[in-house]
N, C-alpha and C positions, 0 to 999 in steps of 0.2 A: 550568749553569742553576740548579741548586738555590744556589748564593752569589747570586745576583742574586734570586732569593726573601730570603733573609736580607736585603738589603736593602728589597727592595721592602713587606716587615714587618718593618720594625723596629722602627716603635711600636709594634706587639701581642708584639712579642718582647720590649719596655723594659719594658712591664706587666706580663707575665707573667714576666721575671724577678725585677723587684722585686719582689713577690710570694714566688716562694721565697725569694729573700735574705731577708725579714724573717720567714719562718715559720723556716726554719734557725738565725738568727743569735739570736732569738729562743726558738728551744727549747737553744738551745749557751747561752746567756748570760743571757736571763732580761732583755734589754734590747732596744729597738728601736733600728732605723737611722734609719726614716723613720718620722714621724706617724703616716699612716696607708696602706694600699697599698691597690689599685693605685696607682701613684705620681701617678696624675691629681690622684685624692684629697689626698695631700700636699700637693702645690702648690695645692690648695685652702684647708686650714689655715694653709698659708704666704700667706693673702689676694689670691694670684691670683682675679683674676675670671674667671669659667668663659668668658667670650669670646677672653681672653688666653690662656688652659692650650688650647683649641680651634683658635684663630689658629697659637701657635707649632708644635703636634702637626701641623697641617695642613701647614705651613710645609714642618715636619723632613721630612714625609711627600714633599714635593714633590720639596724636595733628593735624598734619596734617591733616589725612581722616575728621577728626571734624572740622576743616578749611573748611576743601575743601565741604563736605556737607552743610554745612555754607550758601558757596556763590553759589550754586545753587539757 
């Protein structure tokens, strides 16, 4: 059960690792990976419009949970 949670958050698991990736990568090197994190954000400065960054997270989100019911 707890892998089908990993799935079923995967988007607050994509945030929250992008997040450490760029706080790590960023104290090791003094550079960034992404714009700016959480990675919503990013895709924000990348001129996503916040309906499309909403729509696709919703999407992923779907896919997933229909994954993750799947393999029960």
């Amino acid at each position: 059960m707890p892998l089908i949670l990993l799935l079923i958050a995967f988007i607050p698991i994509v945030e929250t690792l992008s997040v450490m990736i760029q706080v790590a990568y960023y104290k090791k090197t003094g550079k960034r990976i992404f714009k700016m994190t959480p990675i919503h954000h990013h895709f924000e400065l990348c001129n996503w419009k916040e309906n499309k960054i909403v729509s696709v997270f919703s999407l992923v989100t779907f896919v997933m949970c229909a994954i993750a019911l799947l393999a029960i």
